[in-house]
N, C-alpha and C positions, 0 to 999 in steps of 0.2 A: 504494500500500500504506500501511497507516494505522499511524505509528509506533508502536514497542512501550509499554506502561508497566509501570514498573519496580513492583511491587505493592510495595514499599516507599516509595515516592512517595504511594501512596492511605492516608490515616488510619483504620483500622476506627473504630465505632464507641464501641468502649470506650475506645482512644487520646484521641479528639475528648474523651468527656464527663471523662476526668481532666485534660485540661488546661483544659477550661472550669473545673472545679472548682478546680484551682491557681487559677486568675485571679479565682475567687471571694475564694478563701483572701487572697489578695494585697490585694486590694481591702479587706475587712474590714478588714484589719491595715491598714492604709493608713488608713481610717477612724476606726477605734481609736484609734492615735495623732495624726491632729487633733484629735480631741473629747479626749484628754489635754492635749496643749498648749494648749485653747482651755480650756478649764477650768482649767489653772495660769496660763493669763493673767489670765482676769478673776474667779476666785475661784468661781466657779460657770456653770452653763448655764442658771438660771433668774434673772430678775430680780430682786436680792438683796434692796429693800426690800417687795418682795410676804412674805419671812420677820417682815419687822419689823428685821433687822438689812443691815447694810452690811457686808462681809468687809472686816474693813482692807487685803488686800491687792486689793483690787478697784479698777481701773479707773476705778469710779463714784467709787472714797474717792478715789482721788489719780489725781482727772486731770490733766494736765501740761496741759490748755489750759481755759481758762473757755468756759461756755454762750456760745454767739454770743448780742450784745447784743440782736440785734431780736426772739428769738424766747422765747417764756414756755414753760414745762412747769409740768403739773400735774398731781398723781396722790390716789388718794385714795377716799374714802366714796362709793359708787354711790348713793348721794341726792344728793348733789352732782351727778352728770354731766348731766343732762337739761338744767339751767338755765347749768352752767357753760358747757357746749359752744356754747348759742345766745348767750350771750354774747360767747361766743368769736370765733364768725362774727358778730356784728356790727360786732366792736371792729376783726376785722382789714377789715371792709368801709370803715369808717371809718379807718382807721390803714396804708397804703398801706407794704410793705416791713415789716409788723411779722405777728409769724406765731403762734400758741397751739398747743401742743401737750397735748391731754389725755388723761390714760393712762386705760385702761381701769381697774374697779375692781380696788382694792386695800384699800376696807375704811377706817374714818376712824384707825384704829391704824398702818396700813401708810404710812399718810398727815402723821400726824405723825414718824415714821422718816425716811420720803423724804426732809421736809421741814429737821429736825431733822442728816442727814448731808448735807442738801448737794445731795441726786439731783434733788433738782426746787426752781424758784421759790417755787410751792405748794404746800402740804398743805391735800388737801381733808377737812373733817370734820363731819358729820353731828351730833353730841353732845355733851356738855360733857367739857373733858379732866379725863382723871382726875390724882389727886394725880402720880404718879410722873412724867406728862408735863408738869402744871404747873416741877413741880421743872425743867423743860428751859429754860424762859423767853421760850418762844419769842411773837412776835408773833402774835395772836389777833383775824381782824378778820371781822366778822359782817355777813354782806351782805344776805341774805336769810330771811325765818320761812316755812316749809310748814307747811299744815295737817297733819296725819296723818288719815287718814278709813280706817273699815269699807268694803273696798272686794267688792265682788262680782262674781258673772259674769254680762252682760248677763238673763238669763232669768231672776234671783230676782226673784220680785217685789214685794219689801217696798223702799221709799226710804226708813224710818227707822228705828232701832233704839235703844234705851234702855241706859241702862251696866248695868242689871240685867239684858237680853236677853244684851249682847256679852260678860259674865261668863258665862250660861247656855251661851254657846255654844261658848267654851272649855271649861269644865266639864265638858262633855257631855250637861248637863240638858236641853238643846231638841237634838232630832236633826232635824227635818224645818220647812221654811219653810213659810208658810202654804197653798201650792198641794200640799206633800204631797212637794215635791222634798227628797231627804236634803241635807241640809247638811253640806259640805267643807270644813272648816278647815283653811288653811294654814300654818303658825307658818314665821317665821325661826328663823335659827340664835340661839343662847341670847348676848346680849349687843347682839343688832340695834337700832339706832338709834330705829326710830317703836316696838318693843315697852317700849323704855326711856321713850320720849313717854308713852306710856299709863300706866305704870306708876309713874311720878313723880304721876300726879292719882288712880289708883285703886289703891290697895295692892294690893284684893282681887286682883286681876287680876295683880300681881307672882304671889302665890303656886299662883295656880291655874293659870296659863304654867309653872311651875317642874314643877308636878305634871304638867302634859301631857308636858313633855319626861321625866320621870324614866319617864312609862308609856309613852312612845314614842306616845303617841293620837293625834296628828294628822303628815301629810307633812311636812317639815321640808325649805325650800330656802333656799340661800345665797346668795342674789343678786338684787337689783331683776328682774333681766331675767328668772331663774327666777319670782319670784313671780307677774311678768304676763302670762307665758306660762301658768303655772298658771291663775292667774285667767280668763285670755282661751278658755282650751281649756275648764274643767271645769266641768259643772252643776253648778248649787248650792254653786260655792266661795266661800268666803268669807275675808279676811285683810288686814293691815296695811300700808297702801300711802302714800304722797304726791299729793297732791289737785296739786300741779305736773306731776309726772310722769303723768300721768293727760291734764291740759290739753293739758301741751305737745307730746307725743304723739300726741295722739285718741287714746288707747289706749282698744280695746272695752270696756270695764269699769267697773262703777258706784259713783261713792261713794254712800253712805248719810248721810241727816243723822243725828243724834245728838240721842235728846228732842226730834224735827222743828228742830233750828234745821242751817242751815246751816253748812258751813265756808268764811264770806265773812273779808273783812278785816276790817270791822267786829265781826264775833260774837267772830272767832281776838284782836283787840285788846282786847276786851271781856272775853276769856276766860267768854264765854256758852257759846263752841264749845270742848271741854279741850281737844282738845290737838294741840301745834306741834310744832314744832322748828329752831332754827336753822343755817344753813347758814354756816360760815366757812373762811378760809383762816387757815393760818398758816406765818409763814416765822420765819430764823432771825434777820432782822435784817430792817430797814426796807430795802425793793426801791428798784432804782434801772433807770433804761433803761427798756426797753422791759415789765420785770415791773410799775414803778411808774406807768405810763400806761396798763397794762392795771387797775391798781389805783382808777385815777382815772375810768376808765372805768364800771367797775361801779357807781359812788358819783354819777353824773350823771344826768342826767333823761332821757336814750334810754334807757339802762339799766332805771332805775326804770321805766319805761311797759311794758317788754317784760317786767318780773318782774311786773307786775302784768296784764297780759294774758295771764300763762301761769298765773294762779292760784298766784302765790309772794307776799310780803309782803317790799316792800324795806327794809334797815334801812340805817344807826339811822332808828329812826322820828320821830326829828325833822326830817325836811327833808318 
C-alpha cells in the first residue's frame, strides 16, 4: 500500500510562485546594498577620470599602495591608441617582466585628468593643451606627428580633393561624387582632435563645421572606432581620420590626397601636405621604473622604424 501524503506536504502553485518571488525580493535587496557599499567605497561605479575628475574620496585619489613598479598605465585620446598599443607590445617583447597597460578611450581631456590625479603613468593627448591645463604643469613629451587625411569609403572614386572641394562638402555645396554616388559626411563630436588639425590651417572650415553642427546636417560620432566603422560600412562616406590609424590597421578605407600631393613625411614636414597633429604623453612628474624605460623606449630606433612603417612621423625630429 503506497503511503498516504499529507496534502499539506505538497506546495500549490500559488504557494511555490510567492516564495520564488520572496527570494527574488531578497536577492534584489541583497544586491542593492553591495552596489551601495561599493559605491561608498570607491566614490563611484564608473571610472572617475572618464568624468575628467577624480572623487577625492576614491580609491584611485588615495591609494594606500603605489602602481606595481614593472607595469605602465595609460589612458587617454583615441588617436593615441592605435600606435600606442603596438608600441606597447613591442616594448614588452623587448623588456621581459615589464607589462603596459592601455585604457580604452577617454578623450585627450580625460587624459590629462588621469594623468594630472595620479590614475595613470600617462596621459595620452591628441592636441595642444589648453591654457587651464597648461596652468597644471604637467610634463608634455611628443613622440609622434599623424597626418590627418579626407578619409573615404573604399567605393568613392575620386583619390584627391582640393580644400575648396572639402569646404564644398561640409557646406553642403557638392552632394554627389563624380560617379553620381550621394556623399556622407561624417563630422566628430565638436572639439575632436584632427577637426581642430584642419581648422588651425583653414578658418573657413572652422566656421562652416560650426554651422553643420548648429543644423545638425551631417551624423555626428564620438569615437575613432565609430568613425571607421562609419567609414568602413557607408557609401559614399566621407570624414576626418589619421592616415596611422588607417596603416596600422588595414582598415578598409581611403585617404585622399589633398591638391594630389600626398600625406608622406616628406610633404607632412614640408607642410606641402596641411595638416598633422601630434601625439604626446604627459605625466605629472619625470617617470621613473618601469614608466621611464617605456619612455626610452618610444625615443629609440625600433621604435622610430615601427612609427614610421605605420604611417606616423616620429619626433622630435631631430634624431
Amino acid at each position: 500500500m503506497s503511503p498516504e501524503i499529507d496534502p499539506e506536504d505538497v506546495e500549490s502553485p500559488a504557494s511555490l510562485a510567492a516564495l520564488w518571488i520572496g527570494v527574488a525580493v531578497i536577492l534584489a535587496a541583497a544586491v542593492g546594498v553591495a552596489g551601495f557599499l561599493l559605491v561608498d567605497l570607491i566614490g563611484t561605479t564608473r571610472e572617475p577620470f572618464t568624468s575628467g575628475e577624480v572623487p577625492r574620496d576614491s580609491l584611485l585619489y588615495l591609494r594606500s599602495t603605489t602602481r606595481p613598479p614593472e607595469v605602465v598605465h595609460l589612458a587617454g585620446s583615441g588617436s593615441n591608441l592605435p600606435l600606442t598599443r603596438a608600441l606597447a607590445e613591442a616594448f614588452q617583447a623587448t623588456h621581459p617582466g615589464r607589462h603596459v597597460v592601455v585604457f580604452d578611450s577617454i578623450g585627450s581631456t580625460g587624459g590629462v585628468h588621469a594623468a594630472y590625479d595620479d590614475v595613470v603613468d600617462f596621459g595620452l593627448v591628441s592636441r595642444p593643451l589648453r591654457d587651464s591645463e597648461l596652468a597644471l604643469d604637467l610634463l608634455r613629451v611628443p613622440y609622434a606627428r599623424v597626418p590627418v587625411v579626407v578619409a573615404v569609403n573604399l567605393g568613392v572614386p575620386e583619390d584627391s580633393i582640393s580644400l575648396a572641394e572639402l569646404l564644398d562638402l561640409y557646406a553642403g555645396r557638392r552632394s554627389r561624387w563624380s560617379d553620381g554616388t550621394p556623399i556622407v559626411v561624417i563630422q566628430r563630436e565638436p572639439g575632436d582632435s584632427s577637426h581642430q588639425a584642419v581648422e588651425a590651417v583653414l578658418p573657413e572650415f572652422a566656421a562652416i563645421n560650426q554651422t553643420a553642427y548648429r543644423d545638425a546636417r551631417w551624423r555626428v560620432v564620438d569615437s575613432d572606432q565609430a568613425m571607421q566603422e562609419a567609414l568602413s560600412i557607408t557609401a559614399g562616406a566621407v570624414g576626418l581620420f589619421d592616415l596611422g590609424a588607417i596603416v596600422l590597421q588595414r582598415l578598409p578605407v581611403k585617404p585622399l590626397r589633398i591638391d594630389d600631393i600626398a600625406p608622406s613625411e616628406a610633404s607632412v614636414q614640408s607642410r606641402r601636405y596641411p595638416f598633422s597633429k601630434d601625439l604626446a604623453l604627459v605625466s605629472v612628474e619625470p617617470p621613473v621604473g618601469a614608466p621611464a624605460e617605456f619612455l626610452r623606449f618610444i625615443d629609440g630606433e625600433q621604435a622610430r622604424s615601427l612609427m614610421r612603417a605605420s604611417g606616423y612621423i616620429p619626433l622630435p625630429e631631430d634624431q
